[in-house]
PLY file of the C-alpha trace (Angstrom):
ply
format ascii 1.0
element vertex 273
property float x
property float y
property float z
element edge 272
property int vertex1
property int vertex2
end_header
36.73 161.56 -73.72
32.98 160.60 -72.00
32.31 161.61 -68.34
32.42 157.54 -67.64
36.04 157.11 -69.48
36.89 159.72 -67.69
36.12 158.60 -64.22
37.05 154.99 -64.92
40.72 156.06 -66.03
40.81 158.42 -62.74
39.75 155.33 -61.02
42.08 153.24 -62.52
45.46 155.41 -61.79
44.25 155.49 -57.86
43.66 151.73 -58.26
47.87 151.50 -59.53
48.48 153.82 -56.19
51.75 152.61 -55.03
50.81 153.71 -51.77
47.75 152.04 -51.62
48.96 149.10 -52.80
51.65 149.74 -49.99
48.75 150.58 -47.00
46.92 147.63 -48.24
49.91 145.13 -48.18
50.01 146.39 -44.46
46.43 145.95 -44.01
46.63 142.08 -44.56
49.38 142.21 -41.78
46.49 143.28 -39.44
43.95 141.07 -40.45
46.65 138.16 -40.06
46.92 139.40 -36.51
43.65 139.67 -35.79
42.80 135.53 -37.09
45.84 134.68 -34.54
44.42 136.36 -31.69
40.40 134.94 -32.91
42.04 131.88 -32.53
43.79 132.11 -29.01
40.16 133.09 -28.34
38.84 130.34 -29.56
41.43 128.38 -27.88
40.86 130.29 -24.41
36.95 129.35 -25.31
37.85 125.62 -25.64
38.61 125.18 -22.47
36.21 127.69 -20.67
39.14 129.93 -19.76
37.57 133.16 -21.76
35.28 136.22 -20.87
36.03 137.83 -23.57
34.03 137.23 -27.04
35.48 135.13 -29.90
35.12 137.09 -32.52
36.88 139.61 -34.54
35.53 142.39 -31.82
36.89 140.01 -29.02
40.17 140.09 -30.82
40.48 143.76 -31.36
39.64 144.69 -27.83
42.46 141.95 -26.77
45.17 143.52 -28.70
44.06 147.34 -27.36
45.31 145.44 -23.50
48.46 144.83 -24.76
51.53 147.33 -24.20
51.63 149.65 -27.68
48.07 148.04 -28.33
46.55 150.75 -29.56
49.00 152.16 -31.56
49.25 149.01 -33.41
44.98 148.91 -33.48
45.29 152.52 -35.55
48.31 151.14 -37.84
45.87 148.19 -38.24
42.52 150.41 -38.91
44.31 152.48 -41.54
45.71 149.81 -43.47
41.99 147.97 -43.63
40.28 151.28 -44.85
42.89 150.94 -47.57
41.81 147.17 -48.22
38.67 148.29 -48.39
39.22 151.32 -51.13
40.75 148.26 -52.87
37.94 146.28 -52.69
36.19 149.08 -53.93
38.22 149.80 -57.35
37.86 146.69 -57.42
33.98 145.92 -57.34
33.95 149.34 -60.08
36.32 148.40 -62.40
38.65 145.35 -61.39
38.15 141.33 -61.93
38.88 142.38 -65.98
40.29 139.06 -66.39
37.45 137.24 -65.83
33.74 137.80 -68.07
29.92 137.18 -67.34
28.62 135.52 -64.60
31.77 135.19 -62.38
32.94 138.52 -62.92
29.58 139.42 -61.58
30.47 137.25 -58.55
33.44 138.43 -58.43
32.41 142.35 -57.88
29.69 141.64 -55.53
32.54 139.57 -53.26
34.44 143.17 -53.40
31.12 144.46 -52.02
31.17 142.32 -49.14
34.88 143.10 -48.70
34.18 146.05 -48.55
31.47 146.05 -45.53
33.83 143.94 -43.72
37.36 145.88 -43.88
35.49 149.06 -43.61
33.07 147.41 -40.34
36.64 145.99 -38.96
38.79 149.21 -39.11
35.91 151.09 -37.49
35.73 148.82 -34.99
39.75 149.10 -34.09
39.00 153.01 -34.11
36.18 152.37 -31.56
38.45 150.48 -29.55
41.06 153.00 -29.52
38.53 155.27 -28.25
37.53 152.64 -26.00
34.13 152.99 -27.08
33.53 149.35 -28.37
30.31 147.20 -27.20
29.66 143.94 -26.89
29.00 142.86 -30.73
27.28 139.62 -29.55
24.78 141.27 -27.39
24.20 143.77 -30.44
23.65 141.55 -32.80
21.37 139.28 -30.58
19.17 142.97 -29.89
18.65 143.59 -33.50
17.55 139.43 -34.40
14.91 140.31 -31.26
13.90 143.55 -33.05
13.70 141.75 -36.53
11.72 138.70 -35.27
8.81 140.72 -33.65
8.34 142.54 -37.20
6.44 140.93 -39.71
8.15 138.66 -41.49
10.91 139.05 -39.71
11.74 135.76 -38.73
12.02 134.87 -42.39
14.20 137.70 -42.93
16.51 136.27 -39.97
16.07 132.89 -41.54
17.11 133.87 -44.98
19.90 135.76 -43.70
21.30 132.42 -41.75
21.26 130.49 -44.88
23.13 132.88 -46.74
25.63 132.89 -44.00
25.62 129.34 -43.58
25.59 128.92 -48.07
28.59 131.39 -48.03
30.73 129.27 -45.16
30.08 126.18 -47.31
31.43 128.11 -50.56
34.61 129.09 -48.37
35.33 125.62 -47.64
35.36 124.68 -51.50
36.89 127.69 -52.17
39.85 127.01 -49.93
39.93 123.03 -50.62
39.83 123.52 -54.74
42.61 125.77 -53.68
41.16 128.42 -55.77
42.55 130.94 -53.66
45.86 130.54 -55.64
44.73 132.59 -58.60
44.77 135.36 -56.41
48.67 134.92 -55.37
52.02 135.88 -58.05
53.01 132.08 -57.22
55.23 133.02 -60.07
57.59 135.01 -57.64
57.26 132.05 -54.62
60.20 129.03 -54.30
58.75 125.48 -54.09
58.76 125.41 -50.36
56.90 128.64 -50.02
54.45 128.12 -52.70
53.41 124.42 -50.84
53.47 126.42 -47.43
50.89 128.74 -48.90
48.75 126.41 -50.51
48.65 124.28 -47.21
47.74 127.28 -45.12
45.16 128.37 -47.55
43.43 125.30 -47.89
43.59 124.86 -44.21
42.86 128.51 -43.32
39.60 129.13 -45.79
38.33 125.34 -45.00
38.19 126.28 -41.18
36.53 129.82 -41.87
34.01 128.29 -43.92
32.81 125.89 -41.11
32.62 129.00 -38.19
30.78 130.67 -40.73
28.46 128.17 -41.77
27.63 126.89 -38.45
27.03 130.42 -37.19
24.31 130.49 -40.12
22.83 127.66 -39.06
22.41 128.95 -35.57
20.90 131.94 -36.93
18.19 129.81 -38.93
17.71 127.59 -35.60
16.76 131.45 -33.69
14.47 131.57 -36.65
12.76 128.24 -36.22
12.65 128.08 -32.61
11.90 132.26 -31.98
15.56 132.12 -29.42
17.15 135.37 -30.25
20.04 134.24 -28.12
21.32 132.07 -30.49
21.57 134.54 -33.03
24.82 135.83 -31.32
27.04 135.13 -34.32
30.59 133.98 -34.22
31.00 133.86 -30.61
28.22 131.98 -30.38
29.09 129.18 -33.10
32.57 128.98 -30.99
30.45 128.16 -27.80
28.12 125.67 -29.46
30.98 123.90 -30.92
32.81 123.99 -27.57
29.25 122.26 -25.91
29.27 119.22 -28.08
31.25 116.19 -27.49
34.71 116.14 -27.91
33.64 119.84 -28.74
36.99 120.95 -26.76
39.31 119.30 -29.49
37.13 120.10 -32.50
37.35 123.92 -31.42
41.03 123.56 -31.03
41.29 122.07 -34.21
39.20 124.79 -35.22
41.36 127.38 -33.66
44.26 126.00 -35.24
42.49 126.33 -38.85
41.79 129.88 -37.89
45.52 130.46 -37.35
46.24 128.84 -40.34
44.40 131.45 -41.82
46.04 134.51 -40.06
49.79 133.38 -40.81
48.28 132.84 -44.93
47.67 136.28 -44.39
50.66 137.00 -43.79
52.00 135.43 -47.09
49.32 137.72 -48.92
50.62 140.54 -47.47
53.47 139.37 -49.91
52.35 137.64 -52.67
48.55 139.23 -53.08
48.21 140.24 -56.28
47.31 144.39 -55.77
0 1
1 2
2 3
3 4
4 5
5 6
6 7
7 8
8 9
9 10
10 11
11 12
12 13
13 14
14 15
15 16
16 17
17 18
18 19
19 20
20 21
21 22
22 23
23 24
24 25
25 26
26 27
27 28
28 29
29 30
30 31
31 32
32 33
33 34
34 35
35 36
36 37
37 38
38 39
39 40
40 41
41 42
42 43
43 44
44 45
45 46
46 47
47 48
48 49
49 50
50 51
51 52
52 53
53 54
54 55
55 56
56 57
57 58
58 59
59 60
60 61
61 62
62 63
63 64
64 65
65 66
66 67
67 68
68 69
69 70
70 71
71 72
72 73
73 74
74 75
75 76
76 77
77 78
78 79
79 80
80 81
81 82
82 83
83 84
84 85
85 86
86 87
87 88
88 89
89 90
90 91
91 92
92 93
93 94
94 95
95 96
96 97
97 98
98 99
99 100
100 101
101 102
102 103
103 104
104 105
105 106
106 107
107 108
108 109
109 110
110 111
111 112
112 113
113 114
114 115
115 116
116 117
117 118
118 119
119 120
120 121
121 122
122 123
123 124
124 125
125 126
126 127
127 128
128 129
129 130
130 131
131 132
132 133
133 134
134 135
135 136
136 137
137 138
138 139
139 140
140 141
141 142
142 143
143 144
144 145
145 146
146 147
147 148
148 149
149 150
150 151
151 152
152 153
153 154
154 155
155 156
156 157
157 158
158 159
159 160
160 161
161 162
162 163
163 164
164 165
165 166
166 167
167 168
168 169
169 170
170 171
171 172
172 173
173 174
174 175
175 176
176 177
177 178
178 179
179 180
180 181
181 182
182 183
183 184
184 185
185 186
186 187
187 188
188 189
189 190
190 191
191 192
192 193
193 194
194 195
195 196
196 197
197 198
198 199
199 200
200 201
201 202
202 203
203 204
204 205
205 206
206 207
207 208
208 209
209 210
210 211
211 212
212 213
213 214
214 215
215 216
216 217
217 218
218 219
219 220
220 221
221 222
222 223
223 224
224 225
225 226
226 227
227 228
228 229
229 230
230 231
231 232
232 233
233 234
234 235
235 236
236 237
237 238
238 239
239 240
240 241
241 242
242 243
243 244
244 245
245 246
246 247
247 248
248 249
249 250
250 251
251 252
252 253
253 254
254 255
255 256
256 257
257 258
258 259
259 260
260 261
261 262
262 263
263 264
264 265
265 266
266 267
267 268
268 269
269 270
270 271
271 272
């Protein structure tokens, strides 16, 4: 057997881990939490009742108040460095049932899964620690550092429309409902399976429009050379907030977001691992 047969059948008996599949199954608990508590942000935001930031760092340091907070934070953190050793099999060797181009697509959305689980349960370790900083003013620092290297402002620019071309994608994602091929529906009763698909569609249309709009906002600190506006999710919830009727669209907004967090609930579930 070839060194590369070799490592891909290694690869593929820790992939079949039954208790990864079981830390990972827990894992989607936690992110489920963490989209209920974005969204009380958000919902706090709404109505200009919230210091704290609206996004997933926000959320994390929230929970870590709570009585047993940081217990849960660590049970949380351990099961989304096992989503993202998932995600990892999975950009190496997984997405076999689909060929070319989307398979392609497929691997490189493990990637990103990756950077996000693994950026997520570091971030409920830091919190733990209570080492955690402000993630808005971070990211605004390294847009000013960016911008006043050359060619950084198209580098900020590009990155914005990516963001904003990856929201967008979300939102047909989650309205095609092609979320579903993900799920054993097979194993769901009528009820459940409609509850899911509602949530889904709801959830993944309402994280697609944060995310896009925070991309735009990141191509507007392009354009206009405002660094401040390049303070990612947080900031998309505040902008959103500042138009009219902006109250009710972020609570609708919010309520999307929690749409999300109790569908992840469902994966925890039905996810095929």
């Amino acid at each position: 057997m070839s060194v590369t047969r070799s490592a891909g059948a290694t690869a593929a008996q820790a992939k079949n881990s039954r208790w990864l599949e079981l830390l990972t199954r827990v894992g989607f608990i936690g992110y489920g939490i963490v989209h209920l508590l974005l969204a009380w942000l958000a919902l706090q935001i709404a109505f200009g009742k919230s210091g704290e930031e609206g996004n997933q760092n926000g959320a994390l340091r929230t929970l870590g108040e709570q009585p047993l907070g940081k217990f849960v934070l660590v049970a949380i953190a351990v099961g989304l460095f096992a989503m993202a050793v998932w995600q990892a099999f999975q950009a190496v060797i997984g997405h076999q049932s689909k060929t070319g181009k989307e398979r392609i697509f497929e691997r490189i959305a493990s990637v990103v899964r990756v950077i996000v689980f693994t950026w997520l349960g570091w971030t409920a370790i830091k919190v733990v620690r209570d080492a955690s900083a402000n993630s808005s003013n971070q990211q605004q620092q390294l847009t000013e550092k960016l911008m006043a290297s050359d060619g950084g402002r198209w580098l900020v620019g590009l990155a914005g429309l990516v963001l904003a071309a990856v929201g967008v994608g979300m939102v047909i994602y989650g309205l095609k409902k092609k979320f579903e091929r993900n799920l054993k529906t097979g194993e769901m009763s009528r009820k459940t399976h409609q509850l899911t698909r509602r949530l889904g569609m709801v959830g993944y249309a309402a994280r697609g429009a944060v995310f896009a709009i925070t991309g735009l906002l990141i191509v507007v600190a392009a354009v206009k050379y405002d660094p401040e506006k390049a303070r990612g999710l947080d900031a998309a919830l505040r902008t959103l907030r500042d138009q009219a009727y902006g109250p009710w669209l972020l609570s609708l907004m919010a309520l999307g977001i929690a749409a999300f967090g109790v569908y992840c609930f469902f994966q925890s579930r039905y996810r095929k691992v």
